[in-house]
C-alpha positions as CSV (number, residue, x, y, z in Angstrom):
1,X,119.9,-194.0,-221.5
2,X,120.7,-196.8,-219.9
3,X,117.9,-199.5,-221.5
4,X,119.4,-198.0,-224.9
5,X,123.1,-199.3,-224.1
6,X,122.7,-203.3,-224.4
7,X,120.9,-202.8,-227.6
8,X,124.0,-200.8,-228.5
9,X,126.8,-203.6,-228.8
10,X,124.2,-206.7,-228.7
11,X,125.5,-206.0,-232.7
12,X,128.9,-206.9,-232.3
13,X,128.3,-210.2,-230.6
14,X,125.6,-211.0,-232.8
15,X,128.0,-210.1,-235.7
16,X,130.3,-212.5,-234.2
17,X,132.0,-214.6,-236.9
18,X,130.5,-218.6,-236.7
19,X,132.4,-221.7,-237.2
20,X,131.3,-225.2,-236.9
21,X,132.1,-227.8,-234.1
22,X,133.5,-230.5,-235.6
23,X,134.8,-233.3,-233.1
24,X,138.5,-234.4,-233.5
25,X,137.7,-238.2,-233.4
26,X,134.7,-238.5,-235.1
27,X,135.3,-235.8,-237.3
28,X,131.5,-234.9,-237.5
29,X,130.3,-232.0,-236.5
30,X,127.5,-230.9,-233.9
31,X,124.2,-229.5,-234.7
32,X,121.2,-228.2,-233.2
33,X,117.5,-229.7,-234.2
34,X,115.4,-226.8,-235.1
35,X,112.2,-229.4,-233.0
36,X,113.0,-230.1,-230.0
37,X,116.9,-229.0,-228.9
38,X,118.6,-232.1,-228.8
39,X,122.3,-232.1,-230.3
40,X,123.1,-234.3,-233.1
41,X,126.5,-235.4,-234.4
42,X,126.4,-235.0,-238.4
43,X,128.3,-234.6,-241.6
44,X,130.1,-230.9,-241.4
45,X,128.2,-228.6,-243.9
46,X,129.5,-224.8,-243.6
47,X,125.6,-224.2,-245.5
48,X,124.6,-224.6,-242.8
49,X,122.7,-222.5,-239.7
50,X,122.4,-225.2,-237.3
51,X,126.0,-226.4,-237.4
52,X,127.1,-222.4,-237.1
53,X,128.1,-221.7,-233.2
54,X,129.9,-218.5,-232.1
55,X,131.1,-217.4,-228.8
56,X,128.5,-214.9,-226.9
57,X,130.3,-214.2,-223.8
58,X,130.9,-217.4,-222.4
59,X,128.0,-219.1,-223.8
60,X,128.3,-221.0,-227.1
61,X,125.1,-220.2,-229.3
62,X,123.7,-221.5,-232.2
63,X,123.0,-219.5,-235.0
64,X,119.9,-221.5,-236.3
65,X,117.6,-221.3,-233.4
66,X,119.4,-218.6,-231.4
67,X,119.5,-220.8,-228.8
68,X,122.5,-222.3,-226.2
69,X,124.4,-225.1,-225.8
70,X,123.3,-226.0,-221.9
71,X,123.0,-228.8,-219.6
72,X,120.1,-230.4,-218.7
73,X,120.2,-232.6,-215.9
74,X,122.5,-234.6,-214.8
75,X,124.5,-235.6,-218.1
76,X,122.2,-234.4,-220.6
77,X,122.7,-231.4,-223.1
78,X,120.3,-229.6,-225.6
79,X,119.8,-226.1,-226.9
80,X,117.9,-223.8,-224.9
81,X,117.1,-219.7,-224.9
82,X,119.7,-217.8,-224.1
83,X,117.7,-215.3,-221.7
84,X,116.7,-218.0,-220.0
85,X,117.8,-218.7,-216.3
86,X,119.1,-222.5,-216.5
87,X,121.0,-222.0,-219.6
88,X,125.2,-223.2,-218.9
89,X,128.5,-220.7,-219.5
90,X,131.5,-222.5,-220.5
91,X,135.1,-222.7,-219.8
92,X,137.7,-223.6,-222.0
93,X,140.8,-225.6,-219.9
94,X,143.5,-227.2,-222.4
95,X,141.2,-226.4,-224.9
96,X,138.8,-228.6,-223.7
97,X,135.1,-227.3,-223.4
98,X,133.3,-227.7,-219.9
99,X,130.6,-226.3,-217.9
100,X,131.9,-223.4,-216.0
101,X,131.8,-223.6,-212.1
102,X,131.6,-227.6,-212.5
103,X,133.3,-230.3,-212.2
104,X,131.4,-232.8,-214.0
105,X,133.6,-233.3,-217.0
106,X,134.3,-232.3,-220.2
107,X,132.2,-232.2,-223.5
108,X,133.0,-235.0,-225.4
109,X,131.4,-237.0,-228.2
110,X,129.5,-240.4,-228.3
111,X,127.0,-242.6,-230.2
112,X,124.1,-240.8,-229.1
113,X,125.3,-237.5,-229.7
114,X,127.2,-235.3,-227.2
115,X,127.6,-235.8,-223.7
116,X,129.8,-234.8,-220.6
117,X,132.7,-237.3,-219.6
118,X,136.0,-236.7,-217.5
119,X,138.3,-238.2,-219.8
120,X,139.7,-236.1,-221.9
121,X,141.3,-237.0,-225.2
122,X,140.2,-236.3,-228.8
123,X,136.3,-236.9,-228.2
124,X,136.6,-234.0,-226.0
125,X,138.2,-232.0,-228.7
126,X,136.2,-229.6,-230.9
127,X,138.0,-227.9,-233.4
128,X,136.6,-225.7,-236.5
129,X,136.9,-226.6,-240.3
130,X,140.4,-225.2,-240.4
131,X,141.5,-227.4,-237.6
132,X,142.1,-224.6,-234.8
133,X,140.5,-225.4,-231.2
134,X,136.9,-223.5,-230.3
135,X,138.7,-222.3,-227.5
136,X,141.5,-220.3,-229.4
137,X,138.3,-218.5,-231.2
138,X,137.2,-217.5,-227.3
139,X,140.5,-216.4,-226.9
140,X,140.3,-213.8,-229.5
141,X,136.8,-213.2,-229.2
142,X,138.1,-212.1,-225.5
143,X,141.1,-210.0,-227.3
144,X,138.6,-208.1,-229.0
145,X,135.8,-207.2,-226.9
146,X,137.1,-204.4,-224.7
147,X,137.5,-202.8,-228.1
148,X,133.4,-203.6,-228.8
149,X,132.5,-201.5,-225.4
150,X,134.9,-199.1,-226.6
151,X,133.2,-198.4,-229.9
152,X,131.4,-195.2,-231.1
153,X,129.0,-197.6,-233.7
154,X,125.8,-198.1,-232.5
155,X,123.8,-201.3,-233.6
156,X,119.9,-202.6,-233.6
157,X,119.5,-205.5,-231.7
158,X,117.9,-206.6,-229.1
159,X,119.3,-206.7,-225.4
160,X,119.2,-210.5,-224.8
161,X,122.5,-211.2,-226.8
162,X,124.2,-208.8,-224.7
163,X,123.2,-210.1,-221.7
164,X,124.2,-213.6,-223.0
165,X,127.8,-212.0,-224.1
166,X,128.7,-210.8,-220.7
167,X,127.4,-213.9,-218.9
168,X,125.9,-211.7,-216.5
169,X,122.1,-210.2,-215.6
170,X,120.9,-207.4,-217.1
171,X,120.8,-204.9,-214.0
172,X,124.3,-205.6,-213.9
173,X,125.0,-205.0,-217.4
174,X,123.2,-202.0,-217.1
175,X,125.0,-200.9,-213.7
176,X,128.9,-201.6,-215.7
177,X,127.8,-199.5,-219.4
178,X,126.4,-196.8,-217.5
179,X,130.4,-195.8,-217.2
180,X,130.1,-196.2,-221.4
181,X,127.2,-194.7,-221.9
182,X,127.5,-192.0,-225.1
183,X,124.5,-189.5,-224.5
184,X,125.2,-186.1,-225.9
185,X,126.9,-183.4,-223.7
186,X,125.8,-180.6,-225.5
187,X,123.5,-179.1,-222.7
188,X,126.4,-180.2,-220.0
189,X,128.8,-178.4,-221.7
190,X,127.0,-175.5,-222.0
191,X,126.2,-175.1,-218.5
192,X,129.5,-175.4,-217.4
193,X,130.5,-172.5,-220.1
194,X,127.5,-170.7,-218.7
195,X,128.8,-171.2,-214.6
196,X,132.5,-170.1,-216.0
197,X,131.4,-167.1,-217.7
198,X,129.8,-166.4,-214.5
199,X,132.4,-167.3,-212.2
200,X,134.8,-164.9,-214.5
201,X,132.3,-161.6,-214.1
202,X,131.9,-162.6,-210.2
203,X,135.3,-162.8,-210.0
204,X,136.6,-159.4,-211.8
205,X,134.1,-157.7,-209.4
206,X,135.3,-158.8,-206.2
207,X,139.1,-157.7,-207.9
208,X,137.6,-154.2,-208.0
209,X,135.7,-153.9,-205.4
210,X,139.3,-154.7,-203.5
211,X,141.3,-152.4,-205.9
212,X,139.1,-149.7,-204.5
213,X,139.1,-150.5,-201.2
214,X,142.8,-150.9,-201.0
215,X,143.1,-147.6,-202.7
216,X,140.7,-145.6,-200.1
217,X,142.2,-147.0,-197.3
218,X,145.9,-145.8,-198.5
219,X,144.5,-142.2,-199.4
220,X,142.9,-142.1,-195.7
221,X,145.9,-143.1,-193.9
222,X,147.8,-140.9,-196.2
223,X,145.7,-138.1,-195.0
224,X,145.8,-139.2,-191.7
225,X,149.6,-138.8,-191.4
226,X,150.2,-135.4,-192.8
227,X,147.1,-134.3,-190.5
228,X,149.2,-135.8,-187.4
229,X,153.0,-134.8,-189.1
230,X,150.9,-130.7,-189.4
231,X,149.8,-131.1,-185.8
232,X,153.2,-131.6,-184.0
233,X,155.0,-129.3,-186.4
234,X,152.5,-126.8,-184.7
235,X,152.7,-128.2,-181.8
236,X,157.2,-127.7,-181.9
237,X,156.7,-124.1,-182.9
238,X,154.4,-123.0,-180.3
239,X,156.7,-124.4,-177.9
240,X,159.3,-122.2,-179.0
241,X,157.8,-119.3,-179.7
242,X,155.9,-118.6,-176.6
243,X,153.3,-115.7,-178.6
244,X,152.4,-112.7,-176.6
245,X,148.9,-111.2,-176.7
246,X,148.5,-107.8,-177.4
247,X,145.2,-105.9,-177.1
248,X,144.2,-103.6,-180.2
249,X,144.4,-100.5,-178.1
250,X,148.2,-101.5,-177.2
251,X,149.0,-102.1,-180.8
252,X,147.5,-98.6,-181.4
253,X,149.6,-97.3,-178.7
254,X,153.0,-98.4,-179.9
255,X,152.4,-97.6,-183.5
256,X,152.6,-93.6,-182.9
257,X,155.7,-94.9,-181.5
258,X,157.3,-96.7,-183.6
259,X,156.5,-93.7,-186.5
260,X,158.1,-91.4,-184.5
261,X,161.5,-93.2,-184.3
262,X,164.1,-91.6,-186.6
263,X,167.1,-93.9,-188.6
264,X,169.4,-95.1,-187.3
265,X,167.5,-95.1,-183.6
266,X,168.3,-98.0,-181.5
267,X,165.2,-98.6,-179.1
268,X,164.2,-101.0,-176.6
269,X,160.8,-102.2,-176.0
270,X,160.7,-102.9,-172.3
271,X,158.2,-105.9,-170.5
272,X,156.0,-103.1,-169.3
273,X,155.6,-102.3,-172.7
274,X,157.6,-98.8,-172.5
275,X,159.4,-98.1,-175.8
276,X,162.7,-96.0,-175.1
277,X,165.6,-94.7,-176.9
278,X,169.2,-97.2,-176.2
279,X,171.5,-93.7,-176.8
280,X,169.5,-90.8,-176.7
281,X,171.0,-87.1,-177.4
């Protein structure tokens, strides 16, 4: 996924609207030579490809031969690949152009072509064919690129331009779009539907399993209590009631007894076990 991500937006940058270089002073804009890389100062023609530059990153490339503008040197500047190691980023300060992380000057116009200088002034002004400064088309370029990693089109290109947009390597670049990247989260999403649905079903069993345990448990110490409340009402009674044991040949004894007594017969049942008459005749 991830070698698939520069090749992504390389499209926007290399999309990139061009506009020609043409030096405030001289009024002649700079080209590339298509031979050998060196920069030329010549009459501005919008036709074209070797006066067309555009902002890749920080790097200013040329849309003829797709190459950079970069130091060579000491004072000396040409076009060079873009993926190559050597080739310069640029900064623009008071909209004047110099090499980024060095102090050597700014890029400035002479006889011979282009060079670096520290005065400023308008040699060292570049400025397209509607008179606005290189660097205010930087400036929007920069406006608009957090929208490019944000975008859902996919482009064609190769990976180099990228690299050259973001002025930084590709392992890096590769490192920062991973949190873009736009791979499809079809199978993701269904395996987290998948783990919920399970996570619901595990869940409603361990809610009855509880439910039923809860309910047992109540029922048994239910049980439990009216067992305990049934023993100590037995318990109270035969306290009270002290019972007496009779044998069955007693019971026979006193039932003859008992027949024989007439209504209206107040008798007394004595602890020997004598039955007599309160008022006899």
């Amino acid at each position: 996924v991830l070698r698939e991500w520069p090749h992504s937006y390389a499209g926007f940058f290399a999309d990139t609207e061009a506009f020609l270089m043409k030096n405030a002073k001289v009024k002649l804009c700079l080209q590339a030579s298509p031979m050998n890389g060196d920069l030329l100062l010549e009459d501005c023609n919008p036709e074209s490809d070797f006066q067309d530059w555009s902002w890749q990153g920080d790097s200013l490339m040329n849309h003829g031969t797709q190459s950079c503008l970069s130091m060579v040197g000491a004072n000396r500047l040409q076009t060079s690949l873009c993926s190559s190691v050597g080739y310069t980023r640029w900064d623009c300060s008071n909209s004047l152009l110099s090499p980024l992380g060095s102090s050597q000057g700014y890029l400035v116009a002479n006889r011979k072509g282009v060079a670096l200088n520290s005065m400023g002034g308008l040699k060292a002004q570049w400025q397209d064919v509607a008179d606005r400064s290189v660097c205010e088309e930087k400036a929007e370029q920069d406006r608009y690129f957090p929208a490019a990693l944000a975008s859902t089109h996919v482009y064609g290109h190769t990976a180099g331009n990228m690299t050259l947009a973001l002025g930084i390597g590709q392992e890096e670049l590769e490192e920062l779009l991973w949190f873009f990247r736009r791979e499809d989260p079809s199978t993701w999403n269904y395996s987290v539907l998948a783990l919920s649905f399970v996570a619901f079903i595990l869940g409603l069993l361990l809610l009855a399993i509880n439910i039923v345990r809860n309910r047992k448990r109540k029922i048994h110490m239910y049980r439990e209590a009216v067992q305990t409340t049934q023993q100590a009402e037995l318990e109270a009674k035969q306290a009270l009631m002290p019972v007496q044991e009779y044998s069955p040949a007693e019971l026979q004894k006193q039932e003859p007894v008992l027949q024989d007594q007439r209504s209206g017969e107040v008798v007394v049942q004595w602890k020997d076990g004598t039955v007599t008459s309160l008022y006899t005749e």
